[in-house]
RODO-2510 file (C-alpha; in nm, 4 decimals, decimal comma):
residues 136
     n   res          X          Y          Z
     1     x    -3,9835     9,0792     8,5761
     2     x    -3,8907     8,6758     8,5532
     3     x    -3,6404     8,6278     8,2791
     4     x    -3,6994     8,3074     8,0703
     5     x    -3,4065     8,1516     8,2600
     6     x    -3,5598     8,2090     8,5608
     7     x    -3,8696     8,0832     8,4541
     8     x    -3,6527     7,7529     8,2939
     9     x    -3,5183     7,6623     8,6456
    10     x    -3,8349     7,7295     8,8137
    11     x    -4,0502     7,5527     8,6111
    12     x    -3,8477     7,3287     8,4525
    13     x    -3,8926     7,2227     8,0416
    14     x    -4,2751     7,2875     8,0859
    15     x    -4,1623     7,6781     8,0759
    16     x    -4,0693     7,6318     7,7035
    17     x    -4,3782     7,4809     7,5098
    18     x    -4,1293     7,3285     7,2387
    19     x    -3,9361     7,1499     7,5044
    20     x    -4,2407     7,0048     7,6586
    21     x    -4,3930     6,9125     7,3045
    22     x    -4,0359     6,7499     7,2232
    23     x    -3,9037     6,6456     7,4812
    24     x    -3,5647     6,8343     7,4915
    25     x    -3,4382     6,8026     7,8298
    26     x    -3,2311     7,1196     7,9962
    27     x    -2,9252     7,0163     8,1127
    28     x    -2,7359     7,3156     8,1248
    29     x    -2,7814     7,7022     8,1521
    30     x    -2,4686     7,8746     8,2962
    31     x    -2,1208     7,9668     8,2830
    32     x    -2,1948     8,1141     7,9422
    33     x    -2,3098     7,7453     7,8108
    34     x    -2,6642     7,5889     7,7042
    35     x    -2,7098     7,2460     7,6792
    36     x    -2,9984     6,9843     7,5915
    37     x    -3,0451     6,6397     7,5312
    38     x    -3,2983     6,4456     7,3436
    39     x    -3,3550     6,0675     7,3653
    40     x    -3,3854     6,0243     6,9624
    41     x    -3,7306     5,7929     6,9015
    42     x    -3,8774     5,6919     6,5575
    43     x    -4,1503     5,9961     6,5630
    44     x    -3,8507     6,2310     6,5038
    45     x    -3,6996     6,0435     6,1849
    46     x    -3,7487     6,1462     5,8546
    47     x    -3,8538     5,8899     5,5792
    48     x    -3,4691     5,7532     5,5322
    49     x    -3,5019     5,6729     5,9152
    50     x    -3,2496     5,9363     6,0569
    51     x    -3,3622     6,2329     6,2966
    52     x    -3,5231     6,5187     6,0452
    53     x    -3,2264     6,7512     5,9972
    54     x    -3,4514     7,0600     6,1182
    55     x    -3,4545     6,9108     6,4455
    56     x    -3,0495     6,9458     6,4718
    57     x    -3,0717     7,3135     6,4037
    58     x    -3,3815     7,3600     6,6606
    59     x    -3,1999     7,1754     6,9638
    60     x    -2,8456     7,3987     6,8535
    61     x    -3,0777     7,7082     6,8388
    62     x    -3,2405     7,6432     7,1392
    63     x    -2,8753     7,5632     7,3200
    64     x    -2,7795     7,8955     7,1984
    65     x    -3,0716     8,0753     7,2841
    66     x    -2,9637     7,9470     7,6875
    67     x    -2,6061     8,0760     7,6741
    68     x    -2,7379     8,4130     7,4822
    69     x    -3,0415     8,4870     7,7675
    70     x    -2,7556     8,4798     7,9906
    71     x    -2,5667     8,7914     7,8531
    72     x    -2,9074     9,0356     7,8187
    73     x    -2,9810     9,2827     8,0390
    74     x    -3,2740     9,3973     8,2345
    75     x    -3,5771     9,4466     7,9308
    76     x    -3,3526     9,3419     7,6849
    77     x    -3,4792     9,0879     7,4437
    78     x    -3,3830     8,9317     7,1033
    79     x    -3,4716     8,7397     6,7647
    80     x    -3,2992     8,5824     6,5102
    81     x    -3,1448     8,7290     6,2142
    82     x    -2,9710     8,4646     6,0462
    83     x    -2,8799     8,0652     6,0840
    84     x    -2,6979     7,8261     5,8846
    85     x    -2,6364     7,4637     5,9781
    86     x    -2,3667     7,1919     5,8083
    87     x    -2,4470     6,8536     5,8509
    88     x    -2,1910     6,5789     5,9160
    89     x    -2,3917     6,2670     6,0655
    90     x    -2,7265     6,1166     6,0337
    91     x    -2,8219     5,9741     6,3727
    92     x    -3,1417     5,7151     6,4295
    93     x    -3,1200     5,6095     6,7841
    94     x    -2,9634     5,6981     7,1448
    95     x    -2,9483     6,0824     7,2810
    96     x    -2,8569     6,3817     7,1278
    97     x    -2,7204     6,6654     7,2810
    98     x    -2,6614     7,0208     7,2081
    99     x    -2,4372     7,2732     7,3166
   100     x    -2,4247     7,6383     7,2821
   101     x    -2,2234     7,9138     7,3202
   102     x    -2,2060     8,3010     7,2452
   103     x    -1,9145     8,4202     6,9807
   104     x    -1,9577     8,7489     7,0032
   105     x    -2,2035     8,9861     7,2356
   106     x    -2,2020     9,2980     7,0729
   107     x    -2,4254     9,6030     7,1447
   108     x    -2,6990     9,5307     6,8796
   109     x    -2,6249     9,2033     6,7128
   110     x    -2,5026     8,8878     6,9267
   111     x    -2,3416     8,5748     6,7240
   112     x    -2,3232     8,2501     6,8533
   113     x    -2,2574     7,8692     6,7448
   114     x    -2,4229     7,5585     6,8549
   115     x    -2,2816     7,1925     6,7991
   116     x    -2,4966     6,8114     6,8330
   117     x    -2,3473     6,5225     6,9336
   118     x    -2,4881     6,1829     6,9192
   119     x    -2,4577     5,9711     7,2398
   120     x    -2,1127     5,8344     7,1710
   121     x    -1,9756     6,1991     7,1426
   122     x    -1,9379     6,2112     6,7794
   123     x    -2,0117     6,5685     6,6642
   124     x    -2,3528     6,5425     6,4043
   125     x    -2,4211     6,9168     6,2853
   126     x    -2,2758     7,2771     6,3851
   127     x    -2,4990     7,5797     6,3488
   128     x    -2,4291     7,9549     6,3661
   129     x    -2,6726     8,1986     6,4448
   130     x    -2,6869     8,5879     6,4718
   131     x    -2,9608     8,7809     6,6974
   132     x    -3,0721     9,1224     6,6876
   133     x    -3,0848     9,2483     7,0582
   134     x    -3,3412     9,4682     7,0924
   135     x    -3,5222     9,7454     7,4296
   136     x    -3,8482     9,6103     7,5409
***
């Protein structure tokens, strides 16, 4: 069976409908990291003109997800339990990017924590997020 990974580097963002849709770029998947970028355009602001806060906690999510699909085994799969993000910076131009990691891979429940930077490096939101591994 193709894992999603798999299916990431094969087909590239058009594997992952939201990436396609959004245009979150892969730019990592390995040594136990995820990362994504996304060129911030006016579409994605909310009515104050800054990128719509969701969006930080999809693309930190996402990130996560990428470091997480790397720890599962064979016909193991997952979904999320619970998230929280803290916003620090409202950004309304240039690229974000997103990187995630894994905390903690336990048996049944795996914790991670994604942060998004804006294009100078400046760190805009962290998120942690818990997942419920699961047997297909």
């Amino acid at each position: 069976m193709t894992s999603y990974l798999d299916r990431l580097r094969a087909e590239g963002e058009q594997a992952n409908p939201f990436f396609a849709w959004m245009g979150i770029r892969v730019a990592r998947a390995d040594g136990g990291m995820g990362e994504l970028e996304l060129d911030v355009r006016p579409d994605l602001w909310n009515g104050e003109g800054w990128v719509q806060g969701g969006l930080y906690t999809a693309l930190a999510d996402e990130a996560v997800v990428l470091a997480v699909y790397q720890t599962l085994e064979e016909g193991e799969t997952i979904a999320s339990i619970t998230e929280s993000t803290a916003f620090l910076r409202g950004v309304n131009r240039g690229t974000l990017r997103a990187i995630g990691r894994v905390t903690k891979r336990g048996r049944r429940v795996i914790f991670g924590e994604g942060q998004v930077f804006d294009g100078d490096g400046k760190l805009c939101s962290t998120t942690t997020v818990s997942y419920a591994v699961s047997r297909r």
